[in-house]
N, C-alpha and C positions, 0 to 999 in steps of 0.2 A: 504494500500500500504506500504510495506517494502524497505528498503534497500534493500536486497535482489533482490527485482521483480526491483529496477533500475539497479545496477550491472547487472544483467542479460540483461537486455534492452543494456547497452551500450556493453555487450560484443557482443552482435549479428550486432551493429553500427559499432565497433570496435573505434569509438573516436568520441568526443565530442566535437566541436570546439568554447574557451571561445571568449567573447565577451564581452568589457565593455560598448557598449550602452543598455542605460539600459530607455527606451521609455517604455515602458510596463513593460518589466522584461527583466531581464538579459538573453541573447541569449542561454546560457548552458543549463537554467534550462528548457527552451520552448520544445525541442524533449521530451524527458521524457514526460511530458502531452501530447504532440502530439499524443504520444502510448500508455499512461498508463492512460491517467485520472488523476483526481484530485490528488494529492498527498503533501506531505509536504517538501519544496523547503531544507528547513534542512539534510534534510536526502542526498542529493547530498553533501554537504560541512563532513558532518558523513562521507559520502563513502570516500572521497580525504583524507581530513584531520587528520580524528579519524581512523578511521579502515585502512587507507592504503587501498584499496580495489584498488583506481584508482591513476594514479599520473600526473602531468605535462610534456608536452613536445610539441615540434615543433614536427606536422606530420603533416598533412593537412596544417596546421594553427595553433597558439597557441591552444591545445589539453588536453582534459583529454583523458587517454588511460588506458584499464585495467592493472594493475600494472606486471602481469603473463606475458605481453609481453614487458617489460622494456629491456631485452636482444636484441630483432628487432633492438634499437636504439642508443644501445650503439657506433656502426661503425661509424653511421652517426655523434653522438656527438663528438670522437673519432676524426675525420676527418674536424671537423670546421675549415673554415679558418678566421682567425682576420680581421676586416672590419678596415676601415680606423682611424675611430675614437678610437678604440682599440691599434692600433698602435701608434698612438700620442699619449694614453696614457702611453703603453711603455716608450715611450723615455722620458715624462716630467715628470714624477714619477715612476722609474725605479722599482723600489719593492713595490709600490702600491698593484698590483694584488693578491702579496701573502700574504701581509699585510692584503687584507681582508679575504681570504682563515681563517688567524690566528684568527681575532677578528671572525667570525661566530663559530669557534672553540672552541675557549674558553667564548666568552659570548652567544653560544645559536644561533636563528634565528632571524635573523634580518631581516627591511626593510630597502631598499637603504638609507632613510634618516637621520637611525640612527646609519648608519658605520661613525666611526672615522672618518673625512678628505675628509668627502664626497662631501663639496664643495656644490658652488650653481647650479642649472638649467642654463644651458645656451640658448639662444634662448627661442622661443617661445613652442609650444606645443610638439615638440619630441626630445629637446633640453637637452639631458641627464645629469646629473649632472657626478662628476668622479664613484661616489658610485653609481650608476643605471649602469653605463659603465660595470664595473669591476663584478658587481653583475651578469648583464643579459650575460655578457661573462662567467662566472663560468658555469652559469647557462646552458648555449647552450653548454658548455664543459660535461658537467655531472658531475662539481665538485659540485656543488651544486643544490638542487632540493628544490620546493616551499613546505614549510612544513606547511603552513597556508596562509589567506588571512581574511585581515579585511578592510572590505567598497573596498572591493576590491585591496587592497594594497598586495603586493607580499610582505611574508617575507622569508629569506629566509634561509633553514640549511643547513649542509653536506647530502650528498646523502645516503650516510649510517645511517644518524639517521631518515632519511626519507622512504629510500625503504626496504624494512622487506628483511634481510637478506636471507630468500628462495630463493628471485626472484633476488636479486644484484648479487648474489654469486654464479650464474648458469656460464656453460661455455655461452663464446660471440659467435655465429655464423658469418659464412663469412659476407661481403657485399651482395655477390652473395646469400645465403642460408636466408638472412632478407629481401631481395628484395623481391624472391621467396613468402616466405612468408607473406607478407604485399601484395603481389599481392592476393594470395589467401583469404585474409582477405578482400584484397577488392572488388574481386567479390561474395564473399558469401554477402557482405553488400550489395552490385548493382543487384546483379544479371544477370546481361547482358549490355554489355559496350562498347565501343572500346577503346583501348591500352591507350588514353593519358586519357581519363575515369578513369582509373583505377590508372593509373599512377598520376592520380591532386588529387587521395581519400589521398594517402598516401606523397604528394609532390614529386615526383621521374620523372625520364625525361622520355622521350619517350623511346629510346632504354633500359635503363635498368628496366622498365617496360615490353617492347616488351620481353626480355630474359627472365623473372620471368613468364610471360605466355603463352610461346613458350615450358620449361621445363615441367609447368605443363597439357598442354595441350600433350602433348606428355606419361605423366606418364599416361591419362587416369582424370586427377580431375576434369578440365573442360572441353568445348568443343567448340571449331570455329563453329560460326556461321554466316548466311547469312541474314540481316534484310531489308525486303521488304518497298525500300521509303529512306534505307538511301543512303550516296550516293558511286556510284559506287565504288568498290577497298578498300575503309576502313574495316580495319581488325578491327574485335569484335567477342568477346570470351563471355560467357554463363556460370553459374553452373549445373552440372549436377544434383545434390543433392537437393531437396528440392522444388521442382517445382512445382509450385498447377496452375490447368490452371481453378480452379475452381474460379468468381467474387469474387471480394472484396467488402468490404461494409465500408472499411475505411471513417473516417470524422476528418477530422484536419486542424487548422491554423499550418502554418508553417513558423517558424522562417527565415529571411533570409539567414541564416548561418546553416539553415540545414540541415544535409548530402543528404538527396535527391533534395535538389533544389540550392544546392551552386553552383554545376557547371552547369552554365546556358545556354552553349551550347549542354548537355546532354539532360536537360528538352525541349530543344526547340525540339529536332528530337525526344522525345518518346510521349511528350507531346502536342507538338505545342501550347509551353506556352511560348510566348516571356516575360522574365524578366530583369532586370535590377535594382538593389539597386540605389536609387535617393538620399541618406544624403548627398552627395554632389553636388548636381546638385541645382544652385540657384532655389530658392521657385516657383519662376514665371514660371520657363521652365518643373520643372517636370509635368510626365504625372501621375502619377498615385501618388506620395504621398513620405514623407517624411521616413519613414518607416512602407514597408508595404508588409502583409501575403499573400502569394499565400493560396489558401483554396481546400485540398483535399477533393474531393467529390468519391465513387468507387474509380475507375482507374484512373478518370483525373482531372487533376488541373480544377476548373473551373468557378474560380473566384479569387478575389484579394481585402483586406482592408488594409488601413492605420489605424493604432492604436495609443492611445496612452493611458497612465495611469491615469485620474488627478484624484489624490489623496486629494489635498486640497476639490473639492467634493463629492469622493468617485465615481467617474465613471469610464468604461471606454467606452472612447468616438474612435467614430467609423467616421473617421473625412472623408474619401471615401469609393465608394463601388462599384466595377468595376464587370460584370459578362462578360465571354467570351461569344464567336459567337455563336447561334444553343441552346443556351439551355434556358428554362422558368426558366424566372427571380424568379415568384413568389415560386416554387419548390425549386431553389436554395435558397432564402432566409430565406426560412424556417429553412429550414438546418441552413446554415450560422449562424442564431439566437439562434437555440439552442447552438452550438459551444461554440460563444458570450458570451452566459449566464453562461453556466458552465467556461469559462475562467474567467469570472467577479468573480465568486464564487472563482477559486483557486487563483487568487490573492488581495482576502478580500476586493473587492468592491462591493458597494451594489445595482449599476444597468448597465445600457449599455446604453449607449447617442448615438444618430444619426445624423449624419449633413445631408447634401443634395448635395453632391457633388460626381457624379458617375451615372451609368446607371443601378444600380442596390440599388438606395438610396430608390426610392419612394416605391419597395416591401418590401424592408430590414425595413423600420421604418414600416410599417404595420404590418409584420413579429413579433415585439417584443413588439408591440400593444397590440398583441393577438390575 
């Protein structure tokens, strides 16, 4: 597996949404194996960091996006408006902002803690210090863009020593003409959606979502459609390009922040796979688990584990195991284990632990038995 074959994987994604819970592995690097198999998790940080291939930005959600569409987002950076706490930093340190603008200038990429004047953390867990402020507003501005990451820490440079001068230094398109475009990008990724569908891929509202594929449906790129069971009146749009009505034989855990299962009222009407992320929901009330994989089987989601990594015994431990309605447990587990086992493998542990908690425990530990 190359760089290459991920590059290409994410261009046909169109973004990759980071994530720093890191329970198994980090959320970014999970799609990538979901599609490709074993691969080496370096070669994603090669793509961002060393070759430029991919860059940082707000589009879904914090994103890696191929670097070639860095012009889509310039408008929206362009256009940010300063949050509250941006503004009280205005007024209590009046030339702060440009002040750090200067020091990433002249000393290189920095992380928020080691700007000048950066002050302490206030509050608890999102309690920003002045230098995280002033940074992640550069940041959302597009004056500056993440040129590295260590243990996860954002450092950070000017955007021009970051984005290869090809793709910075293109003209900007409208609002209207990036819309457009990020629609199309995101129903080549969906393939079939309705309007806020499409409009949640790339974070954009309903109407000017609606307007980006209204034009292109009109030019002929996609096409309105009618999907039997959804519900009455909701407008959904289709690609015309690329359409195989032939089975699939896909098999994959899936991250919760992965582009096919993020929005989780999408999954529910293609799927009828009720999901819901529980890391906040106190221990005793979740139903299904702390963080945990919807599991592609063909077409349909059709099953669900909570994972996690321990590394102190080299497992990874398979803490639920929930199968949907209608289908043979033992069948699915099969499946399910070999998954298991090659994920255990790409992330350098040396077997897969079972608990007994789920309706799909007592075939899944027989399952890895053998």
């Amino acid at each position: 597996m190359t760089a290459e074959d991920l590059r290409r994987s994410i261009l046909k994604m169109g973004l990759l949404q980071i994530d720093a819970v890191n329970v198994c592995v980090r959320s970014h690097y999970m799609p990538l194996f979901s599609r490709l198999g074993i691969y080496q998790r370096e070669l994603l940080d090669q793509l961002a960091y060393r070759e430029k291939a991919i860059f940082e930005t707000w589009a879904h959600a914090a994103c890696f996006v191929p670097v070639e569409r860095h012009l889509l987002f310039r408008q929206r950076m362009a256009q940010q408006k300063s949050k509250p706490v941006v503004e009280k930093l205005k007024k209590v340190r009046p030339s702060y902002l440009e002040d750090v603008l200067e020091q990433v200038a002249s000393r290189g990429q920095l992380s928020a803690s080691e700007l000048e004047g950066s002050g302490k953390r206030r509050g608890s867990w999102w309690g920003y210090q002045d230098g995280k402020i002033a940074a992640e507003w550069h940041f959302s501005r597009g004056d500056l863009s993440i040129g590295e990451r260590r243990n996860f820490t954002r450092y950070y440079d000017l955007t021009e020593r970051v984005i290869p001068p090809e793709h910075l230094y293109t003209a900007t398109p409208s609002v209207k003409d990036s819309n457009r475009e990020m629609m199309r990008l995101a129903v080549k990724a969906h393939g079939i959606g309705t309007v806020r569908d499409f409009g949640n891929y790339y974070h954009l509202k309903d109407d000017s979502a609606l307007v980006g594929l209204n034009e292109l449906a009109e030019e002929g790129s996609i096409q309105r459609v009618r999907i039997e069971g959804w519900p009455n009146g909701i407008e959904a749009f289709a690609a015309k390009e690329d359409i195989s009505l032939d089975p699939t034989e896909a098999r994959a855990l899936l991250t919760p922040f992965d582009p096919l299962v993020w929005n989780r009222d999408r999954i529910k009407r293609i799927f009828d796979f009720f999901y819901r992320i529980e890391i906040y929901v106190p221990e005793r009330k979740r139903q299904y688990g702390y963080y945990v994989y919807p599991f592609l089987l063909g077409e349909d989601l059709v099953a669900r584990v909570d994972l996690k990594a321990d590394r102190n015994r080299n497992v990874l431990v398979v803490k639920s195991a929930f199968v949907e309605e209608g289908y043979d447990h033992d069948q699915i587990a099969f499946s399910l284990a070999d998954e298991l086992m090659m994920m255990a493998r790409w992330l350098g542990l040396e077997r897969v632990g079972a608990g007994r908690r789920g309706n799909l425990m007592k075939s899944l530990r027989a399952a890895l038995i053998g």
